[in-house]
C-alpha positions in Angstrom: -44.0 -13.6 -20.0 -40.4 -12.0 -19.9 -39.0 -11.8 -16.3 -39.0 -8.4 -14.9 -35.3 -8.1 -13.5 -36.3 -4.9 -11.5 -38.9 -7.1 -9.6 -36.5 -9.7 -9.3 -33.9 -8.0 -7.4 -37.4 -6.2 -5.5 -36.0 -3.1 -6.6 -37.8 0.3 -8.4 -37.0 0.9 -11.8 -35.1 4.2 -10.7 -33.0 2.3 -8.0 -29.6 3.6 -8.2 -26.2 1.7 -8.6 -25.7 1.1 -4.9 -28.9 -0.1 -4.0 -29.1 -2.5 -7.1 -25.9 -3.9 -6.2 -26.8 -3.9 -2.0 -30.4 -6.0 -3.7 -28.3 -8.3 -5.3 -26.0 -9.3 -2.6 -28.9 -9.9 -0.6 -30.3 -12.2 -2.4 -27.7 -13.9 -3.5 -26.4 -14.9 0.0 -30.3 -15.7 0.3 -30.4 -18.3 -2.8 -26.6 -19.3 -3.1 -26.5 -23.2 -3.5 -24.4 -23.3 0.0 -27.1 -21.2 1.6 -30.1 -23.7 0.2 -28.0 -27.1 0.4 -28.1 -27.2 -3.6 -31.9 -26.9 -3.9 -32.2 -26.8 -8.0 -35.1 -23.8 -7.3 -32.9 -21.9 -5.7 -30.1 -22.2 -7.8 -32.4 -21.0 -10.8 -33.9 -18.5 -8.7 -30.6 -17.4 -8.3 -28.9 -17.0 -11.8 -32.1 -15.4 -12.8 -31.0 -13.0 -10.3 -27.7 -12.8 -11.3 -28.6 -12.0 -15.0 -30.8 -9.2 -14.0 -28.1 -8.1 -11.8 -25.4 -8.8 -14.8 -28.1 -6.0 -16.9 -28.5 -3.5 -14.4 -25.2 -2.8 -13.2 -24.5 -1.7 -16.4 -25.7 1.4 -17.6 -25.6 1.0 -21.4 -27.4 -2.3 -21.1 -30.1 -1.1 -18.2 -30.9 2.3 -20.7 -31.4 -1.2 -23.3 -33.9 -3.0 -21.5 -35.7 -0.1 -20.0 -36.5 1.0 -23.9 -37.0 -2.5 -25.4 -37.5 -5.5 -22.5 -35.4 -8.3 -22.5 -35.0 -8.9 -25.6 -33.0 -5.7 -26.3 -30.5 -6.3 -23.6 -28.1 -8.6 -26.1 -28.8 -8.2 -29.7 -28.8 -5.6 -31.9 -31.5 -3.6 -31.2 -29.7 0.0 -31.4 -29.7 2.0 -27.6 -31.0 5.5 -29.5 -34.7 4.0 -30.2 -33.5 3.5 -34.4 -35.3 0.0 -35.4 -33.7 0.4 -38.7 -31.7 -3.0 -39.1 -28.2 -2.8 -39.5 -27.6 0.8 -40.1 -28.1 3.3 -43.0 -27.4 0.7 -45.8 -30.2 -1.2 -44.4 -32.6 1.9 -45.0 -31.2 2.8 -48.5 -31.9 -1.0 -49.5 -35.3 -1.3 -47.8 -36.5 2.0 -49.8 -34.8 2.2 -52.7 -35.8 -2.1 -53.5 -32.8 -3.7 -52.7 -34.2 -5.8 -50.0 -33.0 -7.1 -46.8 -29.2 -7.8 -46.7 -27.7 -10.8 -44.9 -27.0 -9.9 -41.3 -23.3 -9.6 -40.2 -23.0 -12.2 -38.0 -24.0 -13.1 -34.3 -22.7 -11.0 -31.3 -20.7 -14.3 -30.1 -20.4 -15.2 -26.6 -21.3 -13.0 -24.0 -19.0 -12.0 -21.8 -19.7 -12.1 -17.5 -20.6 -9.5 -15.3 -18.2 -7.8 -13.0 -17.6 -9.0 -9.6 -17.3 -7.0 -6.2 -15.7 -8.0 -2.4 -14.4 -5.9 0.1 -11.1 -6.8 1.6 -10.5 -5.6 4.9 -6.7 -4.5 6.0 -4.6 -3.8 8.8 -3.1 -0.1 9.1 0.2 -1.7 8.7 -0.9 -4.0 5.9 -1.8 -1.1 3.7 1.5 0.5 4.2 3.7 -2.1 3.4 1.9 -4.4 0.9 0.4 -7.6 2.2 -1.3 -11.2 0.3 -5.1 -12.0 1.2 -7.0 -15.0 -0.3 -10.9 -13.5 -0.7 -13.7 -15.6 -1.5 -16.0 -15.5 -4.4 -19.4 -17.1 -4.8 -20.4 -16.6 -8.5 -20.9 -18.4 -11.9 -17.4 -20.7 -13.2 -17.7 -22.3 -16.0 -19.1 -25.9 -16.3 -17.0 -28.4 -16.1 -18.9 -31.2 -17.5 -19.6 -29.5 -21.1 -16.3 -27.0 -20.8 -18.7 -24.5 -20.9 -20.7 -25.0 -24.2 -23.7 -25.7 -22.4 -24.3 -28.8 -24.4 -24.3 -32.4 -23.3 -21.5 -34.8 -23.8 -20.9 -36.1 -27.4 -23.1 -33.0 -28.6 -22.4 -29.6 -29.9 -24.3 -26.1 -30.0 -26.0 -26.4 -33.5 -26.5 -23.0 -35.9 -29.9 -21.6 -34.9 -33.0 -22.5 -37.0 -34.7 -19.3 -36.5 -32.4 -16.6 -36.8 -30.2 -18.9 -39.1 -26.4 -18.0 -37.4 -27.1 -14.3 -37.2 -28.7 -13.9 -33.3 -31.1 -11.4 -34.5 -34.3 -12.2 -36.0 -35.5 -9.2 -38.7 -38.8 -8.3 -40.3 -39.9 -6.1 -43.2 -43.0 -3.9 -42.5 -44.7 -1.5 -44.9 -45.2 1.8 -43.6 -46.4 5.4 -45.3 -43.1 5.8 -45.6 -42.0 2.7 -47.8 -41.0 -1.0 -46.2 -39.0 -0.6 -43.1 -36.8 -3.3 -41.5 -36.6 -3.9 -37.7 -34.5 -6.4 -35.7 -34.5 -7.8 -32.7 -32.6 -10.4 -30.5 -33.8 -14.2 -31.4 -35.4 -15.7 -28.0 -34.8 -19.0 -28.9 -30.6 -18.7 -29.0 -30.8 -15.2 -26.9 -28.8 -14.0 -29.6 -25.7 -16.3 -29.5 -27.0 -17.6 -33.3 -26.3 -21.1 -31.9 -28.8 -23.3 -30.2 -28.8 -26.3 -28.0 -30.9 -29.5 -28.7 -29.5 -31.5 -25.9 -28.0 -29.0 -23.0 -25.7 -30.2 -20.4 -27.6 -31.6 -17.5 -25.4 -29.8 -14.6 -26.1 -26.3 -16.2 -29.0 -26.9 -17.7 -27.4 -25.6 -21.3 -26.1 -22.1 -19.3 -22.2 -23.4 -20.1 -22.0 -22.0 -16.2 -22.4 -23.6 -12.4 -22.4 -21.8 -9.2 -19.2 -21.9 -7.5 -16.6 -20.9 -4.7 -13.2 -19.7 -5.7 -10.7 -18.6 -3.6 -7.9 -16.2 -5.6 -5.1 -14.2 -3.9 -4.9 -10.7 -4.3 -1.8 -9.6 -3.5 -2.4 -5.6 -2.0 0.5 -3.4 -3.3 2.2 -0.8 -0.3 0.6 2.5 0.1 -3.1 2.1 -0.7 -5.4 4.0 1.1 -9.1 2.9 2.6 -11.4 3.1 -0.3 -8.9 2.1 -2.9 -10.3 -0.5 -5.7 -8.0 -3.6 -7.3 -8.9 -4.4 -10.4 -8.1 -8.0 -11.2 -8.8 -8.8 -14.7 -10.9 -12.2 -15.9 -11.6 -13.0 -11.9 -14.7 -12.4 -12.3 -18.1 -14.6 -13.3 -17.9 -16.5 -16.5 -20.0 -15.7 -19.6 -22.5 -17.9 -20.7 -21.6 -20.7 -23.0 -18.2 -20.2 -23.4 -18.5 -16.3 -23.1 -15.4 -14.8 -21.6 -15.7 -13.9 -17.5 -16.1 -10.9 -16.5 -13.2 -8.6 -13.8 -13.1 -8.7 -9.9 -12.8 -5.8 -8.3 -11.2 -5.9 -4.5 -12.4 -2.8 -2.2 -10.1 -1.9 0.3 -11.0 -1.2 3.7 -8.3 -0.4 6.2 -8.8 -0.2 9.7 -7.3 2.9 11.8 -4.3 2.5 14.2 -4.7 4.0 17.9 -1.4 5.5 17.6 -0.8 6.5 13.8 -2.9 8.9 11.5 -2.6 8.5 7.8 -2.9 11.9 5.6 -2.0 10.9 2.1 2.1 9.5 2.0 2.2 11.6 5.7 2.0 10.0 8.8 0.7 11.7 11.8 1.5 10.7 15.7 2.3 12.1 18.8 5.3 12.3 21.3 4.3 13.0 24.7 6.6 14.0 27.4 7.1 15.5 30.6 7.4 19.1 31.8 10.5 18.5 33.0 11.5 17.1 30.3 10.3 19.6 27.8 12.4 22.5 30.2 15.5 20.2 30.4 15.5 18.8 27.5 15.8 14.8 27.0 16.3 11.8 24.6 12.8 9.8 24.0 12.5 6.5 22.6 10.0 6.1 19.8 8.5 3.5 17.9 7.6 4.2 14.2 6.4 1.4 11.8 9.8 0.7 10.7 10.8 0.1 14.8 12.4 2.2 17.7 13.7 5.7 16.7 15.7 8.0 19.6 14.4 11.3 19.3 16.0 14.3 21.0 14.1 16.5 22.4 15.7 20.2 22.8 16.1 21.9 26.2 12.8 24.2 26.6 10.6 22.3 24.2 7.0 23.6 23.6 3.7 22.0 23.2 3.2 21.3 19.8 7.0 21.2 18.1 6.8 19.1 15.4 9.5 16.6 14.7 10.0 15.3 10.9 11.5 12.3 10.0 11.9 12.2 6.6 11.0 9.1 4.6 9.3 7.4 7.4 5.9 7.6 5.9 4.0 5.8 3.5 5.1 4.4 0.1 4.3 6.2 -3.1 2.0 3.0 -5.3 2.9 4.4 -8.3 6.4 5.6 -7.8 9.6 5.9 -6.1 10.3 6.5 -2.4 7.6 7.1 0.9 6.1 10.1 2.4 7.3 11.4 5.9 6.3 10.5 9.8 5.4 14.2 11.6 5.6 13.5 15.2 3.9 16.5 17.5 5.4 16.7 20.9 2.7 17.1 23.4 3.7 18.3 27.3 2.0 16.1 29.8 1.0 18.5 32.7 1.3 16.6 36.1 -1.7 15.7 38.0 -2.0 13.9 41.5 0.6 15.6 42.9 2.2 14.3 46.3 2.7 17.0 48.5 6.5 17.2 48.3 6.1 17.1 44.3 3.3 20.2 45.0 6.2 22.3 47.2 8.6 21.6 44.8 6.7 23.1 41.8 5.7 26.1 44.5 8.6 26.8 45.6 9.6 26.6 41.4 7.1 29.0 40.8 8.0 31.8 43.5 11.8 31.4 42.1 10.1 32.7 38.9 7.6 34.8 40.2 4.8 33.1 38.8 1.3 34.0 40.2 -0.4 30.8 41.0 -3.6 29.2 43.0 -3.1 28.9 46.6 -2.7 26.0 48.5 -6.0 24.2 48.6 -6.6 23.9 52.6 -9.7 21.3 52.8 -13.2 21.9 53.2 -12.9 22.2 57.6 -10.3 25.2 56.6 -12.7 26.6 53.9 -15.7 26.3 56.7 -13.9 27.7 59.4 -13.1 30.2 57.2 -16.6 31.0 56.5 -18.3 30.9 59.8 -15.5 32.4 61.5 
């Protein structure tokens, strides 16, 4: 009985992309060889998995099997419900008694399913570019039978049932006149070339299990959530089928003292009432190191600062955003109480109403009761 891919990954039929792909990981981690110590149950078990994942995740090949099974997934069998061979000229010959035509030829290898990883960044690593090895547990292809799937001193012979073509056809008579239908053939999954003798480390796949390490080298300026696209890093097809891309998600970690709003950088200067009244020189440090910033006799809460070019770097152009620096004015607190005369007798010079002296709580109860 053909495998149910949805019940393979223990998923619903209207699971949507994100939980297909969370199933998958899952389960993957759960049956990888390295996870199992190579048990050869597991390792099926797990490219079953991984070829119900390879269907799912993509959309044109999911509407496929939903309409048709398994067998629809990889040949010919058209994605609009039309069973009608190889197109009109297939009709026009079934009815009008020019027969079947020869097929076109078989869909060739089958190229591998996309792979995903998150990469995880430092703020500063996003801003100026940075090289990370990442990990990848996935198919490779075989290296006993260079991924043709058959054994050494063999080769993949032309299919006996669908004869080359990968499809397998039939001619049925209906009111309407004889009507052709195709379908993938089982026996080569329709490859049109079959293995008598498959490799014994693959088991005739073309494909093993395997750990890669590439480097991904992270251009400066991406943001949290950006995607790298690194073409042909992904799984290998079977037997010989091209592999599939790898695509990095970026996740970069906030700083304490930076905040990132699109090539703009964010951060505050704080300083001193006194020195917001006098005026001062403050010593910053920005990501590209110290800056001396002035800061203007009778500064106010919330003057912003520019410094142009300071910020991020555009990815797909010249030149970098700016760094906005927001001055914020510390108020004392803990006063001594020679600091505390000194701001009273500042605040009677400019005949500012303030709080009275806080007297204790024997004065305040005296006070009271007296």
């Amino acid at each position: 009985m053909a495998a149910d891919y949805y019940a393979l990954l223990g998923i619903t039929p209207t699971a949507s992309d994100d939980e297909i792909k969370r199933a998958y990981r899952n389960m993957a981690r759960e049956l990888h060889p390295d996870t199992t110590g190579g048990d050869a149950e597991a390792e099926a078990r797990f490219k079953e998995v991984t070829r119900a994942y390879e269907v799912l995740r993509d959309p044109e090949r999911r509407a496929r099997y939903d309409r048709f099974g398994p067998e629809g997934v990889d040949g010919r069998a058209p994605a609009n419900g039309d069973f009608f061979g190889g197109g009109l000229g297939d009709i026009f010959d079934a009815f009008f008694g020019g027969g079947v035509r020869g097929a076109s030829g078989a869909g060739g290898p089958v190229r591998g399913a996309d792979a995903e990883v998150v990469l995880e960044l430092g703020f500063r690593e996003a801003i100026f570019g940075a090289r990370h090895d990442v990990l990848l547990d996935g198919l490779v292809s075989c290296s006993t039978c260079e991924g043709s799937g058959a054994r050494a001193g063999t080769t993949a012979v032309r299919c006996p049932d669908c004869q080359g073509t990968g499809e397998l056809r039939r001619v049925r008579q209906s009111i309407l006149g004889q009507v052709v239908t195709a379908a993938p053939c089982r026996r080569c999954q329709g490859l049109g070339e079959a293995i008598s003798s498959p490799c014994p480390d693959c088991a005739g796949d073309g494909r093993r299990v395997e750990s890669r390490t590439y480097s991904v080298d992270v251009p400066a300026g991406v943001d949290h959530g950006s995607t790298l696209r690194l073409t042909g890093r992904g799984p290998a097809g079977p037997r010989g089928g091209p592999p599939g891309d790898l695509y990095v998600h970026l996740a970069v970690h906030p700083d304490p003292r930076f905040r990132r709003d699109g090539t703009d950088i964010h951060a505050d200067l704080h300083v001193s009432m006194a020195q917001a009244a006098l005026g001062s020189t403050v010593v910053f440090e920005t990501l590209d190191g110290e800056e001396s910033l002035p800061v203007p006799t009778g500064t106010q809460g919330g003057r912003l600062i520019k410094l142009r070019g300071r910020g991020v770097p555009h990815v797909r152009g010249r030149g970098r955003g700016d760094l906005l620096v927001h001055v914020v004015v510390d108020t004392p607190t803990d006063l001594t109480k020679t600091q505390e005369e000194l701001l009273r007798r500042l605040a009677a010079e400019r005949s500012e109403e303030i709080a009275p002296p806080d007297e204790g709580l024997m004065a305040r109860l005296r006070s009271a009761f007296g």
